[in-house]
Steps between C-alpha positions, in 0.01 A plus 500: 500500500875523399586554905298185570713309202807601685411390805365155390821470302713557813288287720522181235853568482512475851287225552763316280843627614351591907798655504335811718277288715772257567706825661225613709419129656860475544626794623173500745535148658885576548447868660200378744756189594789740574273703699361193711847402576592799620289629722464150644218477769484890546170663454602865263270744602228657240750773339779214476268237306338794273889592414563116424162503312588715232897410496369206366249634285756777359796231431267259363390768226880594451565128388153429300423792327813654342439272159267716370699662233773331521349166351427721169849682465630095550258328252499795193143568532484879667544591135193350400326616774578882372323463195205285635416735787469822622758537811302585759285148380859338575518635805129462631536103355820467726343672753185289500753191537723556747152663714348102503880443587488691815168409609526129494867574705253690757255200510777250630721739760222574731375167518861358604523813738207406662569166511871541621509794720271541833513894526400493082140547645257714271275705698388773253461301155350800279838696617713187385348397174483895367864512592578196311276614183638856508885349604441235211458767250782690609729260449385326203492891340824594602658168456386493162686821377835406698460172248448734193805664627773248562352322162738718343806488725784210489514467876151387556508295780707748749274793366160396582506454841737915512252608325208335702598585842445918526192426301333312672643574873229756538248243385609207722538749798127653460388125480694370834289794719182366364551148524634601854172703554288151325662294772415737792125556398544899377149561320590650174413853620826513687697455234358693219846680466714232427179327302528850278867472434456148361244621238712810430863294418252244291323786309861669452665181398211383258490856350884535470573159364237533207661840421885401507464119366432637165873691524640150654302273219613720207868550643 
């Protein structure tokens, strides 16, 4: 119950601040618009607007989610949290949080895709949405620790997205084939080797971050 406290504490705080989801709508209109304007009336072909896809998606998560340690090192309270809560509740509360984060990011950016882009066409949707579930988690996992990370450093801002980038390149490279292969109508057969890779790096990630966040938390 104490990982479900955390998370309804971050979300009110949230709710009153919108400090995160005020990134995200930002950084998402203002990416999409750059993107409109320049590739003017040219049609990019299926690998080109799965690339865009998650550019968005991945920069989006680089500005919205990076708060969510840094908010408690700012406002006093990680102490608190320490003696309240196991760290691994910490980190499952965060986790929780930044999860709905990522998730209602991925509700919007398809929807202006498809409404914005011609060749953004669908044609295997199972393939799609288990990319975005399993690609959600990914990020919102390894996101999550880079934040518990740079909580602690003085140079927050610059660090985040250093630290961001080799972890999740993998990720965001997995996810482009398969929303390449969701556009062109692969059945999910085809692709159960990239589909296996992107429940390995989320089962490593999940596993790993639970182990070392109690080092990071305690630090």
């Amino acid at each position: 119950m104490k990982l479900l406290g955390i998370f309804i504490k971050d979300w009110q705080s949230e709710l009153r601040t919108r400090y995160a989801i005020n990134a995200l709508a930002m950084f998402i209109l203002v990416t999409i618009s750059v993107i409109l304007f320049s590739i003017g009336n040219e049609n990019p072909d299926e690998f080109l607007i799965g690339g865009m896809f998650w550019v968005v998606i991945f920069f989006s998560a680089m500005s919205g989610l990076s708060r969510s340690f840094v908010s408690e090192e700012e406002r006093g309270t990680s102490a608190t949290l320490m003696l309240i809560a196991k760290a691994s509740t910490v980190f499952g509360g965060k986790l929780l949080f930044n999860i709905v984060l990522v998730f209602l990011m991925n509700f919007v950016i398809p929807i202006l895709f498809a409404m914005l882009f011609e060749t953004f066409v669908v044609r295997n949707l199972p393939l799609f949405t288990f990319s975005i579930i399993l690609g959600n988690i990914g990020i919102a996992v390894s996101s999550t620790l880079i934040a518990s990370i740079i909580s602690k450093a003085n140079t927050k801002g610059t660090l985040y997205p250093v630290l961001s980038f080799p972890i999740l390149l993998p990720l965001i490279l997995i996810l482009i084939e398969l929303t390449k292969y969701s556009i062109e109508g692969v059945s999910i057969g085809e692709s159960w080797v990239e589909f296996a890779i992107l429940i390995i790096y989320d089962i490593v990630m999940t596993i790993s971050s639970f182990l070392l966040f109690d080092f990071i938390w305690k630090d």
